[in-house]
VONU-904074 format. One record per residue: residue in three letters; x, y, z of N, C-alpha, C in turn. Coordinates in steps of 0.1 Angstrom, whole numbers, padded with zeros to 4 digits. Layout:
REM VONU-904074
+--------+-------+-------+-------+-------+-------+-------+-------+-------+-------+
! drense !   n.X !   n.Y !   n.Z !  ca.X !  ca.Y !  ca.Z !   c.X !   c.Y !   c.Z !
+--------+-------+-------+-------+-------+-------+-------+-------+-------+-------+
!    ALA !     X !     Y !     Z !     X !     Y !     Z !     X !     Y !     Z !
...
+--------+-------+-------+-------+-------+-------+-------+-------+-------+-------+
END
This chain:
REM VONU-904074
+--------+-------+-------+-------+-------+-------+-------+-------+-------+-------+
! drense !   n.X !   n.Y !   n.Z !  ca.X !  ca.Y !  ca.Z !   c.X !   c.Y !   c.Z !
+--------+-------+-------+-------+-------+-------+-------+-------+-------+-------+
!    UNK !  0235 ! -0275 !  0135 !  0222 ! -0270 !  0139 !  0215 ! -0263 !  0127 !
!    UNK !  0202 ! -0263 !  0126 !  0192 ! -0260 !  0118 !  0191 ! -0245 !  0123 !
!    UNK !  0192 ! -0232 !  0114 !  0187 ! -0221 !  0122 !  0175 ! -0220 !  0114 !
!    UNK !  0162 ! -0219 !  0123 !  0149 ! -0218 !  0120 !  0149 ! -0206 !  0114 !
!    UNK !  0156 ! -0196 !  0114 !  0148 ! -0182 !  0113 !  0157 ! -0177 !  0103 !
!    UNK !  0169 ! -0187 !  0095 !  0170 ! -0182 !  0081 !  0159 ! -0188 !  0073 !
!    UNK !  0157 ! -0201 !  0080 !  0150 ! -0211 !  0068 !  0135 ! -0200 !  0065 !
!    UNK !  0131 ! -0198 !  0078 !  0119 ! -0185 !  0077 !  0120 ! -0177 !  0066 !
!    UNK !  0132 ! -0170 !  0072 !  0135 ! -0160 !  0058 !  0135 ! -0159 !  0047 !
!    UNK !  0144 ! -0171 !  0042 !  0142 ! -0176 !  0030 !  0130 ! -0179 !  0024 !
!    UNK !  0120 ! -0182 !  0028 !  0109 ! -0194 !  0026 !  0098 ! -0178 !  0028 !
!    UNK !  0098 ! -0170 !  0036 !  0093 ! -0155 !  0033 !  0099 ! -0147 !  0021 !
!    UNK !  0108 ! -0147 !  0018 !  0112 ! -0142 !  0007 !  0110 ! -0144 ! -0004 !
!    UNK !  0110 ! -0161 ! -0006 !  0107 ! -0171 ! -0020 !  0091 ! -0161 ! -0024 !
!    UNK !  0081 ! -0168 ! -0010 !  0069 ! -0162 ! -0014 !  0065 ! -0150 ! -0016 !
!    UNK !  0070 ! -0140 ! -0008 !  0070 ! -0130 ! -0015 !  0073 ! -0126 ! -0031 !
!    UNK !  0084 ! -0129 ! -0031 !  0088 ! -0128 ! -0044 !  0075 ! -0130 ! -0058 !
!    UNK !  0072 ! -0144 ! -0053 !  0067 ! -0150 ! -0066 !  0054 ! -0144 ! -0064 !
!    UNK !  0047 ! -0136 ! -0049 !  0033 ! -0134 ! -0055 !  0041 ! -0115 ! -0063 !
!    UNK !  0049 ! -0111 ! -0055 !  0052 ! -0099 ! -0067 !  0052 ! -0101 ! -0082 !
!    UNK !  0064 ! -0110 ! -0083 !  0060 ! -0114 ! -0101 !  0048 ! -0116 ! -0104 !
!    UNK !  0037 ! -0123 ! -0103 !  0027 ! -0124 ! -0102 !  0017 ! -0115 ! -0105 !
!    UNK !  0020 ! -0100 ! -0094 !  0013 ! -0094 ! -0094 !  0020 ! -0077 ! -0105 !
!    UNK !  0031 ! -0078 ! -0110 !  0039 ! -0072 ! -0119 !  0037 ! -0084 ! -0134 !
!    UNK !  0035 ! -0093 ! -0134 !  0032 ! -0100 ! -0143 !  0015 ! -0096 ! -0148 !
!    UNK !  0008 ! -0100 ! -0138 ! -0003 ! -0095 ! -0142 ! -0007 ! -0077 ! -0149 !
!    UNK ! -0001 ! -0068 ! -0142 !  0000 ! -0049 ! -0145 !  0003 ! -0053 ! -0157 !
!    UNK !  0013 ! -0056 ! -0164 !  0019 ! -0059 ! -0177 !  0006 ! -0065 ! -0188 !
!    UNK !  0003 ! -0078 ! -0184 ! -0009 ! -0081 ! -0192 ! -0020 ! -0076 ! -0195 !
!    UNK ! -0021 ! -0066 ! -0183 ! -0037 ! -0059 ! -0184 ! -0033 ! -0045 ! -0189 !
!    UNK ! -0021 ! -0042 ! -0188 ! -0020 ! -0028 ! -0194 ! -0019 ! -0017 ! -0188 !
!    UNK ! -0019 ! -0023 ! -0172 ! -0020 ! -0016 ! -0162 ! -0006 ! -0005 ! -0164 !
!    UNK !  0003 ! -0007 ! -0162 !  0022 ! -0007 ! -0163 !  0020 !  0006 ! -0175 !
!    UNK !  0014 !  0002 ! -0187 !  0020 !  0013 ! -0197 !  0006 !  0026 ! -0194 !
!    UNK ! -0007 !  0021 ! -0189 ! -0013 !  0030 ! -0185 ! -0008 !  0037 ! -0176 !
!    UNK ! -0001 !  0035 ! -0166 !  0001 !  0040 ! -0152 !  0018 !  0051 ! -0160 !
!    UNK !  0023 !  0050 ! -0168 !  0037 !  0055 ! -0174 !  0033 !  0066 ! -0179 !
!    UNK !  0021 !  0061 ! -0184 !  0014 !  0077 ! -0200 !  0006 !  0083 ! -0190 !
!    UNK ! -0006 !  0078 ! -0182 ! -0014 !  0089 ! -0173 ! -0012 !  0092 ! -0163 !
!    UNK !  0000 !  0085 ! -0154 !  0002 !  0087 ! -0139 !  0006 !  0102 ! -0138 !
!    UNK !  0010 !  0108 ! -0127 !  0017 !  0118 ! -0119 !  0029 !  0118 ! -0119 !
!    UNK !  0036 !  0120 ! -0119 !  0054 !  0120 ! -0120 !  0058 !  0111 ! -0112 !
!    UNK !  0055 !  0112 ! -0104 !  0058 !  0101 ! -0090 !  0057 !  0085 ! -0096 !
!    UNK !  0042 !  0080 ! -0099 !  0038 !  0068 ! -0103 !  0043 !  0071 ! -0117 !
!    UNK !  0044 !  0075 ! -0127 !  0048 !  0075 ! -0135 !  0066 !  0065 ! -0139 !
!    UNK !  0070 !  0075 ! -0131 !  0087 !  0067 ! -0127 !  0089 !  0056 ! -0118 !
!    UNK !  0076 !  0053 ! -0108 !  0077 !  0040 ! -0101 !  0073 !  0030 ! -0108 !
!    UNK !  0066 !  0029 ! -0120 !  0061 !  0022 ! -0126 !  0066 !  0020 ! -0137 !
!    UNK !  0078 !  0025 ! -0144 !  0088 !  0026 ! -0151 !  0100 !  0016 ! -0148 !
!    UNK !  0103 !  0016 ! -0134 !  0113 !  0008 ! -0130 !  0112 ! -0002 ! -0120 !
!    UNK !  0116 ! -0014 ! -0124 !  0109 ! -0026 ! -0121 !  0114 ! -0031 ! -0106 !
!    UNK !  0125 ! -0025 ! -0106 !  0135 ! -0025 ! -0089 !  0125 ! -0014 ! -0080 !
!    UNK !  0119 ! -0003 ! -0084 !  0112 !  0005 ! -0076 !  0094 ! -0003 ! -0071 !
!    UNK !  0089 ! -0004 ! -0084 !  0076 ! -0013 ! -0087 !  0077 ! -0024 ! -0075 !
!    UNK !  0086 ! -0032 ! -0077 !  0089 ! -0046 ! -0065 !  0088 ! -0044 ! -0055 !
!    UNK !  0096 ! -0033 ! -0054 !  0097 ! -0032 ! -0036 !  0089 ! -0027 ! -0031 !
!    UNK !  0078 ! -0015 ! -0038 !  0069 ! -0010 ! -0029 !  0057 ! -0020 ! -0030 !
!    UNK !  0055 ! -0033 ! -0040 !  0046 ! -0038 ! -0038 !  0046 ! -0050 ! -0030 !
!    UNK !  0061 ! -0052 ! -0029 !  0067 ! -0062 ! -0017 !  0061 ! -0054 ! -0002 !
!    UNK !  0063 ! -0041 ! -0005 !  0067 ! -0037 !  0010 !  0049 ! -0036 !  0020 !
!    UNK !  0040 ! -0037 !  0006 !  0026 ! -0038 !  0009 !  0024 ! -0051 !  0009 !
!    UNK !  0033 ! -0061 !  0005 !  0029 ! -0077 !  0013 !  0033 ! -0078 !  0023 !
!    UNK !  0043 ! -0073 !  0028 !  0055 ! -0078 !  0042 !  0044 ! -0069 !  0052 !
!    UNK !  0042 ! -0056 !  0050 !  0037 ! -0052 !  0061 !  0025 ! -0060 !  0066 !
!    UNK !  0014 ! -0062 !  0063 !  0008 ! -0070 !  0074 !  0012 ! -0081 !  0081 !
!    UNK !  0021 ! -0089 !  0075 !  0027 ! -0097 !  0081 !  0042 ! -0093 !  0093 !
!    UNK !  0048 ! -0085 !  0091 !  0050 ! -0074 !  0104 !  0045 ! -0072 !  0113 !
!    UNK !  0030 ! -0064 !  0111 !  0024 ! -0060 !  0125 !  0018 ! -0075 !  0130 !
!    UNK !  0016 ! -0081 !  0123 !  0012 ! -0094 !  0134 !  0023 ! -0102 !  0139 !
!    UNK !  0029 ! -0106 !  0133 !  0044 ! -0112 !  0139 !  0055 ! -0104 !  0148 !
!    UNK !  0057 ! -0091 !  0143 !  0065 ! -0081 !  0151 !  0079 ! -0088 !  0151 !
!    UNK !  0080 ! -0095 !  0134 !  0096 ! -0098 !  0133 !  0097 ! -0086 !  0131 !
!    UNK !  0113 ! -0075 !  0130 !  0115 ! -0066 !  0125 !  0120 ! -0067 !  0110 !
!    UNK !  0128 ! -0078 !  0115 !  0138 ! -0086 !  0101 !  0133 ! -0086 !  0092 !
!    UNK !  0124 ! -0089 !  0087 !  0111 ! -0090 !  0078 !  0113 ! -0078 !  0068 !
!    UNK !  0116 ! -0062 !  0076 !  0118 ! -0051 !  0065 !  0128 ! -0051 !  0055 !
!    UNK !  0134 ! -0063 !  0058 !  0148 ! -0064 !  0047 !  0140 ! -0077 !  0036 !
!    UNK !  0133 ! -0076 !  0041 !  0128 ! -0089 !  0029 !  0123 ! -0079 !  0015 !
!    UNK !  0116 ! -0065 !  0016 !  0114 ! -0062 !  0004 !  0128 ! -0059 ! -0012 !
!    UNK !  0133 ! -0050 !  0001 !  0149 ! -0048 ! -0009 !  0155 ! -0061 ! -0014 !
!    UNK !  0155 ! -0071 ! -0009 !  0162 ! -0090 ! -0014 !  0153 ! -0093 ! -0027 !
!    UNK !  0138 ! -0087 ! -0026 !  0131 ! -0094 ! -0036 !  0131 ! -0079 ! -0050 !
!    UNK !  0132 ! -0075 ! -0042 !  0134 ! -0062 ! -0057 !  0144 ! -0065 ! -0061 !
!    UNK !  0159 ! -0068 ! -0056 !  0167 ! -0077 ! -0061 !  0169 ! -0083 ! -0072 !
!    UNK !  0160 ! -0094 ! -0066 !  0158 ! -0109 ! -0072 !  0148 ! -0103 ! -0086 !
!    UNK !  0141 ! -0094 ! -0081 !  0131 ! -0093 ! -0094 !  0134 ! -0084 ! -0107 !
!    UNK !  0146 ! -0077 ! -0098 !  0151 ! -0068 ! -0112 !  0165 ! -0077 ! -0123 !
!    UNK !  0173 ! -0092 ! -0110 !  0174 ! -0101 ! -0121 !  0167 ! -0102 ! -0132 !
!    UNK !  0155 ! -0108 ! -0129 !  0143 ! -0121 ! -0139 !  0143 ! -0111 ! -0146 !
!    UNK !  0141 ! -0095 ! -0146 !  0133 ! -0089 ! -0155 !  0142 ! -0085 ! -0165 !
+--------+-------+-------+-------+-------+-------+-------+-------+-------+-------+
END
């Protein structure tokens, strides 16, 4: 049997994933990343520094609206899998 709701998972996570690169690909090109290092607050300063912290909180701002409308819970493990995967690539 086919379980629908890995294939889900998986297939939520791919895309997540790639719009995070994406959107950590982009910070980088525009200069966003080393401005946010030199002028941030301590806080953003060090989240922006590390590319496992950076992923997940911008994963965790894609997953959520997709949460409150679906009301998977499972879903909240999808940020940590792609910070993962993104602190491989990087």
């Amino acid at each position: 049997m086919i379980h629908y709701a890995l294939i889900n998972g998986l297939i939520i996570t791919a895309v997540v994933t790639l719009l995070t690169h994406g959107i950590i690909t982009f910070f980088e090109k525009s200069g966003v990343l080393e401005w946010m290092q030199g002028n941030g607050n301590k806080f953003f300063s060090k989240m922006f520094s590390c590319y496992f912290c950076l992923s997940h909180h911008i994963a965790l701002i894609i997953v959520i609206p997709s949460l409150c409308i679906n009301q998977n819970w499972i879903e909240l493990f999808v940020p940590l899998s792609v910070a993962g995967i993104i602190n491989l690539i990087k």
